[in-house]
C-alpha positions as a printed NumPy array, in Angstrom:
array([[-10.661,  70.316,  46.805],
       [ -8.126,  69.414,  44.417],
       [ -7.27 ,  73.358,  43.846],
       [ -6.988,  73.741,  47.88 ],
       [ -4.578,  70.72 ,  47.48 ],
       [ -2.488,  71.688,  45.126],
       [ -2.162,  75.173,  46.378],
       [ -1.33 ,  73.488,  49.653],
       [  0.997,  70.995,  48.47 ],
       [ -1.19 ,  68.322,  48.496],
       [ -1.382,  66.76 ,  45.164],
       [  2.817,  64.912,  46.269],
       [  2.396,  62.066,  47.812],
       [  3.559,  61.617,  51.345],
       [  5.349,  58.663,  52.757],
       [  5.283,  58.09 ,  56.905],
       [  6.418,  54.813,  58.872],
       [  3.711,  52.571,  57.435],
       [  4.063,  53.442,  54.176],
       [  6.109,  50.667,  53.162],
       [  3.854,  47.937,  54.801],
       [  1.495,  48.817,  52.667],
       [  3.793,  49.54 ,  49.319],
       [  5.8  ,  46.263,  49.672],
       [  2.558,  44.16 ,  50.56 ],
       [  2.838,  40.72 ,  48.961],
       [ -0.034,  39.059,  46.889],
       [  2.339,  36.275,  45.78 ],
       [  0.55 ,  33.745,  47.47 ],
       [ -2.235,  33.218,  49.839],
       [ -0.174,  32.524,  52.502],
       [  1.414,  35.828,  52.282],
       [ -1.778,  37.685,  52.384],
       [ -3.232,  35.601,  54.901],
       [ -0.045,  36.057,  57.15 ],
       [  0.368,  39.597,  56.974],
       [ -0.19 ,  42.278,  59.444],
       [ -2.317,  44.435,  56.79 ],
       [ -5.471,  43.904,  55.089],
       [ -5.31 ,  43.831,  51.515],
       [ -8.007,  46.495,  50.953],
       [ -5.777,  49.15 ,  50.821],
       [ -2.794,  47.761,  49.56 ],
       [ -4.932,  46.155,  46.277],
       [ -6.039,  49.659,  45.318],
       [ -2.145,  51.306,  45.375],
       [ -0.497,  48.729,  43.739],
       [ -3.276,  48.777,  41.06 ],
       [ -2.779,  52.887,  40.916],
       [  0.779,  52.166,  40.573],
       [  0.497,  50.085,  37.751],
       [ -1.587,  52.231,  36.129],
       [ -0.657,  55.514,  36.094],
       [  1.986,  55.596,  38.935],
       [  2.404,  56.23 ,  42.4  ],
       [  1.811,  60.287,  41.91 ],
       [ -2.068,  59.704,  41.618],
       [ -2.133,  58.064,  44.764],
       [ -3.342,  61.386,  46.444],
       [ -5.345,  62.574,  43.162],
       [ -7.22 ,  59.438,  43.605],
       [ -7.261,  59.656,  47.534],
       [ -8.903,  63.357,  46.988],
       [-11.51 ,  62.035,  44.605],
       [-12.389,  59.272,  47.204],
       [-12.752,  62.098,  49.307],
       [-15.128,  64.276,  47.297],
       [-17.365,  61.739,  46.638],
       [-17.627,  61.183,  50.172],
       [-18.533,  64.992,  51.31 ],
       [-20.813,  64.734,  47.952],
       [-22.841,  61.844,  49.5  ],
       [-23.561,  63.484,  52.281],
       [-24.216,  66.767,  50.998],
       [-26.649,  64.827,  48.671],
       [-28.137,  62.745,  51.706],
       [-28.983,  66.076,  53.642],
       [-30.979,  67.381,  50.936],
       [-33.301,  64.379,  50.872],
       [-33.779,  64.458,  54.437],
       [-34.641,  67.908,  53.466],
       [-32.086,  70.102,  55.221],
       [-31.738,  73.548,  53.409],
       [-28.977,  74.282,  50.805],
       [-26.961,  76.293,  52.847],
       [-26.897,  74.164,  55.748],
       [-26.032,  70.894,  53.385],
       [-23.502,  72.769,  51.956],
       [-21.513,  73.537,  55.105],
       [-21.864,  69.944,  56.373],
       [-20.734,  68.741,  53.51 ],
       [-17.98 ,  70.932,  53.253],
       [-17.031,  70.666,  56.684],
       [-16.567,  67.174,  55.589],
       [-14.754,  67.82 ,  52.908],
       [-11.611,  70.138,  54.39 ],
       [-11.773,  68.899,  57.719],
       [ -8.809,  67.53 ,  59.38 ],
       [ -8.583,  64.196,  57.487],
       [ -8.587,  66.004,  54.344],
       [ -6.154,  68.657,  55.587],
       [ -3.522,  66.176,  57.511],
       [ -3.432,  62.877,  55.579],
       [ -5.422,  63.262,  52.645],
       [ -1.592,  62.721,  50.257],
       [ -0.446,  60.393,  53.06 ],
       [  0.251,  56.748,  51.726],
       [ -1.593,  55.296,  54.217],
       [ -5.239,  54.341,  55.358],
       [ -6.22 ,  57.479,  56.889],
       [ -7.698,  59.387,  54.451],
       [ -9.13 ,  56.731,  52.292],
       [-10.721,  54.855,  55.252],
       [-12.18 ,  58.211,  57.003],
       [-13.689,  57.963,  53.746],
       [-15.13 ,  54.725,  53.08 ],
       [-16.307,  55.391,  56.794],
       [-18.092,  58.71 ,  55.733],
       [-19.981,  56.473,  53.237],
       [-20.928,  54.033,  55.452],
       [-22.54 ,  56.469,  57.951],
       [-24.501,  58.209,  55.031],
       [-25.642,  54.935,  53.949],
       [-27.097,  54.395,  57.545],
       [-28.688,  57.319,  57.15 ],
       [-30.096,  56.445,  53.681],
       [-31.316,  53.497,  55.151],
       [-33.352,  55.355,  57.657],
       [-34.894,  57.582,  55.492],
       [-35.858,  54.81 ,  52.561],
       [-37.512,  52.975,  55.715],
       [-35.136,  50.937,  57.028],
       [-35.526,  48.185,  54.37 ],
       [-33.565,  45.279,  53.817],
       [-32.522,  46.423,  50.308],
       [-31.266,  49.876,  51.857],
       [-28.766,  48.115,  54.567],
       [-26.921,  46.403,  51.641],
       [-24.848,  49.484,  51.194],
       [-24.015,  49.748,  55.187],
       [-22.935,  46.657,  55.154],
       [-20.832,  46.309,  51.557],
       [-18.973,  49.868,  52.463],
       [-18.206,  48.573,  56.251],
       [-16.049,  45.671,  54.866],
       [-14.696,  47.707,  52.543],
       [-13.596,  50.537,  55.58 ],
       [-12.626,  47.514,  57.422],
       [-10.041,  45.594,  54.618],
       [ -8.707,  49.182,  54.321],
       [ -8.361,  49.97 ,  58.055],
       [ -9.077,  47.116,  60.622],
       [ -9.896,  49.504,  63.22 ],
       [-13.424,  50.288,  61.017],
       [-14.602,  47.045,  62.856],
       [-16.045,  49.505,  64.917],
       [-18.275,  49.569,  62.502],
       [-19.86 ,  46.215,  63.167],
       [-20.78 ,  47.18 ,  66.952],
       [-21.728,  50.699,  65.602],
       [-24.695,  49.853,  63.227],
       [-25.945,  47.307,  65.713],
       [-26.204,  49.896,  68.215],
       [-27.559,  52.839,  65.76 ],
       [-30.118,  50.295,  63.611],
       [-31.649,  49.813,  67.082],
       [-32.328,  53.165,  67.766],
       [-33.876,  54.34 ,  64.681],
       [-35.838,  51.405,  64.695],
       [-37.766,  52.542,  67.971],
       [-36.514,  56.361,  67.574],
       [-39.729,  58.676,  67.229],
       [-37.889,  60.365,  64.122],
       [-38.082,  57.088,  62.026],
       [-40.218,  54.716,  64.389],
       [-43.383,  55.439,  62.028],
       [-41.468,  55.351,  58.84 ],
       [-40.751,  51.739,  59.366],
       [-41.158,  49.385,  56.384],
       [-39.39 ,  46.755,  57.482],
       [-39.498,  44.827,  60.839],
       [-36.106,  43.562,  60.902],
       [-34.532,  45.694,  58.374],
       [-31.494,  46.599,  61.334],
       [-30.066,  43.085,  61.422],
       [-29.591,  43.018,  57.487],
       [-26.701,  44.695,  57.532],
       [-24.757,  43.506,  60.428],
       [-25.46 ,  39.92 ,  59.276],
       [-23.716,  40.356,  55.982],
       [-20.856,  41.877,  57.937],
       [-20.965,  38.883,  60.473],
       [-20.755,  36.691,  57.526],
       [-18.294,  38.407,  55.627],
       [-15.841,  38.749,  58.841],
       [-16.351,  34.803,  60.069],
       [-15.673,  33.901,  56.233],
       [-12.317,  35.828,  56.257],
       [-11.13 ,  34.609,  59.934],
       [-12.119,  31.144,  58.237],
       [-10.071,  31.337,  55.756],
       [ -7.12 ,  32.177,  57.449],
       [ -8.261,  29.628,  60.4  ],
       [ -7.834,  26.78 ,  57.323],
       [ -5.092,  28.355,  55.207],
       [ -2.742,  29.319,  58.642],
       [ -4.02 ,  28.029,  61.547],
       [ -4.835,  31.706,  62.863],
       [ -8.606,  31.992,  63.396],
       [ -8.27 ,  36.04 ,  63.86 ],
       [ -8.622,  39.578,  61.56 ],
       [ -4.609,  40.087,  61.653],
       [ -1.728,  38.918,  63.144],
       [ -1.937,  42.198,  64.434],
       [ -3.214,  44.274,  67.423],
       [ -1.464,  42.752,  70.449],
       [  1.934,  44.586,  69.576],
       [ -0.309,  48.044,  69.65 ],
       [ -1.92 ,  46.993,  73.241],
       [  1.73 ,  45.691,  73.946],
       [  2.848,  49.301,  73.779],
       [  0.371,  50.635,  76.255],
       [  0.33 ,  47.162,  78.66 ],
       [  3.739,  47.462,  79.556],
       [  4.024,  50.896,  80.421],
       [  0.982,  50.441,  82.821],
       [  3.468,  48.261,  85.132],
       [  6.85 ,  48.95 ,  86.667],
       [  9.956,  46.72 ,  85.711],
       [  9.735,  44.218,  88.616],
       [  5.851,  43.955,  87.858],
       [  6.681,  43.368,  84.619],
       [  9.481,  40.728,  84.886],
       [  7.76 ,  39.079,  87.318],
       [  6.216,  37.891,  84.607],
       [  5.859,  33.739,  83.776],
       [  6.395,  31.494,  81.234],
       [  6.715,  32.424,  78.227],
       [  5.371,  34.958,  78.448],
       [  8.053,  36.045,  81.21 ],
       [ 10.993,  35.621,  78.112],
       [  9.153,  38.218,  76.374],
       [  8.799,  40.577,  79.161],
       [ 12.535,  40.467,  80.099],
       [ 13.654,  40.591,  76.619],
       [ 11.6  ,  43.727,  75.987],
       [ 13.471,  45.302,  79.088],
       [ 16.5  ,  44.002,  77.409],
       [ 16.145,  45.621,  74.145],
       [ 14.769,  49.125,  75.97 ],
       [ 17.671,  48.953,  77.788],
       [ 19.693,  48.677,  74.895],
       [ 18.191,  50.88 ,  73.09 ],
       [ 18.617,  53.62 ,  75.662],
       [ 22.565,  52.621,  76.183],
       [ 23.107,  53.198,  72.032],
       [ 21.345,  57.042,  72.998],
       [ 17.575,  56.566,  71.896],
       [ 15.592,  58.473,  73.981],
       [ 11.949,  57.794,  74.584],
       [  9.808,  60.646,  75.492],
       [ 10.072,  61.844,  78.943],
       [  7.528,  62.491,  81.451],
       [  5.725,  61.02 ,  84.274],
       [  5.148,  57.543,  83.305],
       [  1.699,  57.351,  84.635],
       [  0.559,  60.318,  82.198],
       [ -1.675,  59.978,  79.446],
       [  0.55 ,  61.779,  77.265],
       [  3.581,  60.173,  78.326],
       [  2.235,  56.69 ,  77.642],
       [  0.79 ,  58.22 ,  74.182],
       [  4.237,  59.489,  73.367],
       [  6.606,  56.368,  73.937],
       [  3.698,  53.761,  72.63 ],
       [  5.148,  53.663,  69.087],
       [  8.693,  53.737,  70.199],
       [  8.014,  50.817,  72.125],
       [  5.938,  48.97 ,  69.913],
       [  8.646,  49.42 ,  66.827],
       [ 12.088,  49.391,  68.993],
       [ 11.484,  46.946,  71.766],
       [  8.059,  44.615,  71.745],
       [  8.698,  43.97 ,  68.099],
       [ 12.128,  43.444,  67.953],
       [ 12.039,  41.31 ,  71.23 ],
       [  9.612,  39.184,  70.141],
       [ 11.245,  38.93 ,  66.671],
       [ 14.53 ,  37.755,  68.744],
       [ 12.543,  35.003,  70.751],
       [ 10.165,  33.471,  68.302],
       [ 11.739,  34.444,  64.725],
       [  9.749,  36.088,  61.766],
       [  6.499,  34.256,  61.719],
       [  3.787,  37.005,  62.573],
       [  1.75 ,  34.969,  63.634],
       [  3.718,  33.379,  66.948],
       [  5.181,  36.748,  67.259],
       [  1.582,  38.298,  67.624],
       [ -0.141,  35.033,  69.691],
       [  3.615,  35.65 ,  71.97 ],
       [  2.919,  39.526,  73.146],
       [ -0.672,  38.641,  72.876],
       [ -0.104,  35.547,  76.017],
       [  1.586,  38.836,  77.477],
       [ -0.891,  41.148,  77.031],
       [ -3.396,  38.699,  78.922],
       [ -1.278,  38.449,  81.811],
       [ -0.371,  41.86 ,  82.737],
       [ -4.355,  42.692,  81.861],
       [ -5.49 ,  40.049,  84.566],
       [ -3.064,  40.963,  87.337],
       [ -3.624,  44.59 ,  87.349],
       [ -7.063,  44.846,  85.9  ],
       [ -8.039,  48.42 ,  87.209],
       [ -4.613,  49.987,  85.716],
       [ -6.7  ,  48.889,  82.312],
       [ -9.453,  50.093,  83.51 ],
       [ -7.76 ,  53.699,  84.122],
       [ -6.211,  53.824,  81.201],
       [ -9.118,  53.799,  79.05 ],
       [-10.85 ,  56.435,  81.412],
       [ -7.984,  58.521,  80.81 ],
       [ -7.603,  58.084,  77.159],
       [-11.35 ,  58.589,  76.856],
       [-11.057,  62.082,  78.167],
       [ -7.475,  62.655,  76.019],
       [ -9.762,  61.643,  72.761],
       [-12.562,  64.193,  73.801],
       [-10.133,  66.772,  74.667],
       [ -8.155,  66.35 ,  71.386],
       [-10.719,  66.098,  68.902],
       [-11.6  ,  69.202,  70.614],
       [ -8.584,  71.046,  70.291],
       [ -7.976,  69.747,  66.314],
       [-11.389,  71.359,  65.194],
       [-10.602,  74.332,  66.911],
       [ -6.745,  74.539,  65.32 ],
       [ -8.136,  73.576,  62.18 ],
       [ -7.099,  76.879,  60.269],
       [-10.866,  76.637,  58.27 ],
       [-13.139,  75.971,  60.961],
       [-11.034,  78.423,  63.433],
       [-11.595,  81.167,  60.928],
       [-15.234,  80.003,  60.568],
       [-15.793,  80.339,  64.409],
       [-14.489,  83.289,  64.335],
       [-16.858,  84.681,  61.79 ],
       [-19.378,  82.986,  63.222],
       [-18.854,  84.859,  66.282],
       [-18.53 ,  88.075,  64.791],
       [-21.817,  87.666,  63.04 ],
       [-23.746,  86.752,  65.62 ],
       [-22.672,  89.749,  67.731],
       [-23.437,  91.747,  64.955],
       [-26.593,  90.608,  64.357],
       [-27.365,  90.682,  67.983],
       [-26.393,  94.592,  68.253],
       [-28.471,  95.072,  65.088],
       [-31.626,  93.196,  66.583],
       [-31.712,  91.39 ,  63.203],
       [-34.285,  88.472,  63.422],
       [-32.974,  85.334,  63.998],
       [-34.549,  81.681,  62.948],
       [-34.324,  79.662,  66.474],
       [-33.402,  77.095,  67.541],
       [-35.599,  74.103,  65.791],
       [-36.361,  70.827,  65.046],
       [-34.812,  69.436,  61.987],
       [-34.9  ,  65.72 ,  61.348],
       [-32.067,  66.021,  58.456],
       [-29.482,  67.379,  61.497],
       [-30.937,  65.536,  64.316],
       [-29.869,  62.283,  62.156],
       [-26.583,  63.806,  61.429],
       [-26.182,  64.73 ,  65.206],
       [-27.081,  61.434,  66.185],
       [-25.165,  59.21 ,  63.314],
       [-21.908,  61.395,  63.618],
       [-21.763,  61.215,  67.916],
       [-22.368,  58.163,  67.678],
       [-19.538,  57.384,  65.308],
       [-17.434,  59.338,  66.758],
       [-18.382,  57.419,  70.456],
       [-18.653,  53.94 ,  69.45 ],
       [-15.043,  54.429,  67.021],
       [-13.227,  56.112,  69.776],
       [-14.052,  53.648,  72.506],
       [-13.139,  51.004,  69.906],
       [ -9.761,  52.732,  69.547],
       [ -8.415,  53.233,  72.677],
       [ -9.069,  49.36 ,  73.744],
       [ -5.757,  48.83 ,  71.916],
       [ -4.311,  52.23 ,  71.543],
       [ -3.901,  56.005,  72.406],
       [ -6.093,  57.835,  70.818],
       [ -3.906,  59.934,  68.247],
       [ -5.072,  62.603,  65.843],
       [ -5.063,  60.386,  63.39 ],
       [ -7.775,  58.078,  64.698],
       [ -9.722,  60.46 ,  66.58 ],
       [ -9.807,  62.988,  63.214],
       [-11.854,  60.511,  61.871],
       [-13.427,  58.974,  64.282],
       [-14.797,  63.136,  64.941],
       [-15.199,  63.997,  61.172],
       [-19.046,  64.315,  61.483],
       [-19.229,  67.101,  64.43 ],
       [-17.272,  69.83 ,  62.583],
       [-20.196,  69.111,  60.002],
       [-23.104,  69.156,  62.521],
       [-21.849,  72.214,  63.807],
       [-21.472,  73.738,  60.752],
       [-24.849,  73.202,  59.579],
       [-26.132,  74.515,  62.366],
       [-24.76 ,  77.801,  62.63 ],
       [-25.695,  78.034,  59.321],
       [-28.741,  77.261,  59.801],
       [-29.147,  79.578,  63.05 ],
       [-27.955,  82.545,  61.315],
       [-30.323,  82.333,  58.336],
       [-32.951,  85.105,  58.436],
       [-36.445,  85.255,  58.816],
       [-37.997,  85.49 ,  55.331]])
């Protein structure tokens, strides 16, 4: 990995919009951590790189994180018994997939959460082979709040191993393995805990019982492109003030020759290409104009608006997540297929298969595995449950749906692998 990197120009690290959010984070006080729109996961372990050795190792150390990620799995498949060659393409599948490949020397939480995530999933799956024991979910549950003070968006995470501890308990793969009766609510109660002491804390220390002062201005940039100008200024309260100084500052904006991506505004990918514009030239700003610098009225300000174009035009909502639904599928899609690895891989794989097929070459079918029917199930699900999470609040870019995908590449892998292995 870190040869592919460096021959790639990898090992630099890469600064993008949020990079200084996370660079300039301030641990002066508690107030300042509890006010800020980031989580301090993230921002702890780069300013302690920095210190260190400087911020040049941020995507040496990124890449490790990485590694040791694809080397958990590759490990995990082997106990569940799935055969060396088939590991080995999950794993690497894993490993130079599109995370790695688009954001792995990005300061930023992309990489480094996709990774922590990763973890987290082959912990589950630890769990299920060890018996779904109480002592086995500690792991899920420490490396979830980890992804989530990296990445607030892992709180899919929560919902996830709710959903997937339920199945394996009653799953006929693991419902005879069983060692514990209860062992699935282990590790969503320590992450319950964990998350109600943190919104606690920042319920006593700044009067904001919430994850962030953050979230609202990314619906914000979907909400009010879902209505037209007089929807939107017909608006109330104050709520109303923000809505007509948003207009205000687009219109400005436009006047000083900013142009926001064009398009039919109803279209998936026109509302996906103007939502960060917005957020960042007009909702912010306006709100910044109205109610000052305090994050958190800013965020409880579009938040009042969110709520009130939601409730008037509730199936618009409703549409919009159909739509970005099928934008997710269709892009995850379309990166693992671009991906310049796994497109030459397919193509092989193609190739192969033909020739095997003109050849009359025996051919292991299709069969029951329980190592990849856990990795099938674990990685859709993931990629399901942290999609639909996503697109509640925002479109579903690469960079979230990369992730969110990261384990299909890897099932796939494994089984072409394993479906062009011959009969012995």
């Amino acid at each position: 990995m870190f040869s592919l990197a460096g021959l790639t120009g990898r090992l630099q690290p890469h600064s993008v919009d949020d990079t200084p959010s996370y660079v300039n984070y301030s641990f002066d006080s508690l107030d300042a951590v509890l006010r800020d729109t980031r989580t301090p996961g993230y921002p702890f372990m780069i300013r302690s790189i920095m210190s260190l050795v400087g911020v040049g190792a941020i995507p040496w150390v990124q890449i490790a994180l990485h590694a040791v990620a694809s080397w958990t799995l590759w490990i995990e498949l082997r106990r569940w018994r799935v055969a060396l060659a088939a590991a080995s393409a999950a794993a690497l599948a894993v490993a130079l997939g599109c995370t790695f490949m688009d954001h792995v020397s990005t300061i930023a939480t992309d990489a480094p959460g996709a990774s922590i995530g990763v973890m987290s999933a082959v912990a589950m799956m630890r769990w299920a082979r060890l018996g779904q024991t109480a002592r086995a979910a500690i792991p899920i549950a420490v490396l979830a709040l980890l992804a989530i003070s990296f990445r607030p968006a892992y709180l899919a995470l929560a919902p996830w191993m709710v959903l997937v501890g339920l199945v394996l308990r009653y799953a006929p793969i693991t419902r005879d393995s069983v060692k514990h009766r209860f062992g699935w609510m282990v590790a969503p109660a320590i992450v319950a805990v964990g998350l109600i002491s943190w919104i606690g804390l920042r319920g006593w220390g700044v009067g904001d019982f919430g994850i962030l002062p953050f979230g609202h201005q990314n619906l914000a940039g979907i909400t009010i492109q879902l209505v037209s100008d007089d929807e939107l200024i017909a608006t109330e309260g104050r709520a109303g003030e923000l809505a007509a100084e948003i207009i205000r500052w687009r219109d400005a904006k436009i006047d000083e020759g900013f142009r926001f991506t064009d398009g039919d505004p109803a279209s998936t990918m026109t509302i996906e290409g103007r939502w960060n514009d917005l957020i960042y030239q007009t909702v912010t700003p306006a709100a910044m104009k109205l109610h000052g610098t305090d994050t958190i009225t800013n965020h409880n300000a579009i938040a009042e608006l969110n709520r009130d174009i939601i409730k008037r035009y509730p199936l618009r909502y409703v549409k919009w997540i159909a739509m970005a639904a099928r934008r997710a599928a269709w892009a995850s899609t379309a990166d693992i297929v671009m991906h310049p690895i796994f497109l030459l891989a397919i193509g092989l794989a193609v190739c192969w298969q033909t020739f095997r097929l003109l050849t009359a070459s025996p051919i292991i079918p299709a069969g029951f595995e329980p190592g990849l029917a856990m990795l099938f199930l674990v990685g859709l699900s993931y990629f399901v449950v942290q999609i639909g999470f996503v697109i509640l609040t925002s479109p579903p870019l690469g960079r979230f749906a990369d992730a969110a995908a990261i384990f299909i590449p890897a099932w796939i892998a494994a089984r072409v692998v394993t479906a062009f292995t011959p009969v012995r």
